[in-house]
Each structure stands twice: as C-alpha cells, then as structure tokens.
N, C-alpha and C positions, 0 to 999 in steps of 0.2 A: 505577699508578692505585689507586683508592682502592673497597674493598668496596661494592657495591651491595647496600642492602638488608638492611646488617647490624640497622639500629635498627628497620626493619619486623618481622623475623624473631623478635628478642625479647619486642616488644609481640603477635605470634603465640603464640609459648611461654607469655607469662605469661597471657595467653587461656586457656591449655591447662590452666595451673597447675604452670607448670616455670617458678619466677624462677631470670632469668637480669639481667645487665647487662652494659650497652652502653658504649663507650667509643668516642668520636668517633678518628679519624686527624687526622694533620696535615700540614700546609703539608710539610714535610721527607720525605713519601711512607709515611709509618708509616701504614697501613691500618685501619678501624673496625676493634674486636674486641668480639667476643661473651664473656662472662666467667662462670663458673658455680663454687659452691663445694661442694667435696666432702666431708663432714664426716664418718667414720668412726664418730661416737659414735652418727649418729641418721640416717646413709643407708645401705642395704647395697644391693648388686650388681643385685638387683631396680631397685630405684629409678632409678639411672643407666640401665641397660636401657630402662627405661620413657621418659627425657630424650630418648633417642639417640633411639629408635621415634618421641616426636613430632615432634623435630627433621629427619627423616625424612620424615615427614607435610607437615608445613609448607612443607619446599622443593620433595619432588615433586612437591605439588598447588598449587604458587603462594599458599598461604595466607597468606603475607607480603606480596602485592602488592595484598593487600585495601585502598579508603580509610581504613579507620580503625583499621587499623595503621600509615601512613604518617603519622597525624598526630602531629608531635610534642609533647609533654607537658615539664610543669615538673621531671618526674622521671620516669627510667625505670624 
C-alpha cells in the first residue's frame, strides 16, 4: 500500500522551514517519498539535527493531519 500522509508531512516541514519534496507512488506499489538534499558546502550536522527534531515534531504531534497541509498545491 501506498504511504499515507507523505505530502501532508512536507507541507508541515516546509511550515517549519525545512524544504523538503514530495514525490507521489505509483500504480506498480512504489510508495510517496519524502526527498531532502544534503549539501555539504552550506549544511553541517547541526542543521540535519535540527530536520530530524522537526520531523519528529510533526509526526508525534499529528502536525501533518492539519487541513491546510492536506491541501494540495501547484507545487510542493
């Protein structure tokens, strides 16, 4: 079956001020995925820490099941 809630959860993050993108599943059982990038020249250890902590946030407290992150957009 296919992730629930992966596109609510990144319109949570990016709330937070962690972009992240979202990539739909398909018909063939390939699951949403959440997609973040990691750039060495201008993120250090901190920062990621800090992704992980809201991501953290968001799923423990249902932040993602809010209406107006479930609305979807022309762009995530």
């Amino acid at each position: 079956s296919r992730t629930e809630g992966a596109y609510a959860i990144v319109q949570a993050l990016i709330a937070r001020g962690v972009i992240g993108d979202y990539r739909a599943g398909d018909q063939a059982g390939h699951p949403d995925i959440l997609r973040f990038g990691f750039t060495p020249l201008y993120l250090g250890f901190e920062d990621v820490w800090n992704a992980v902590e809201h991501l953290r946030e968001v799923l423990a407290g249902g932040e993602w099941q809010r209406a107006e992150f479930n609305r979807v957009q022309a762009v995530t």
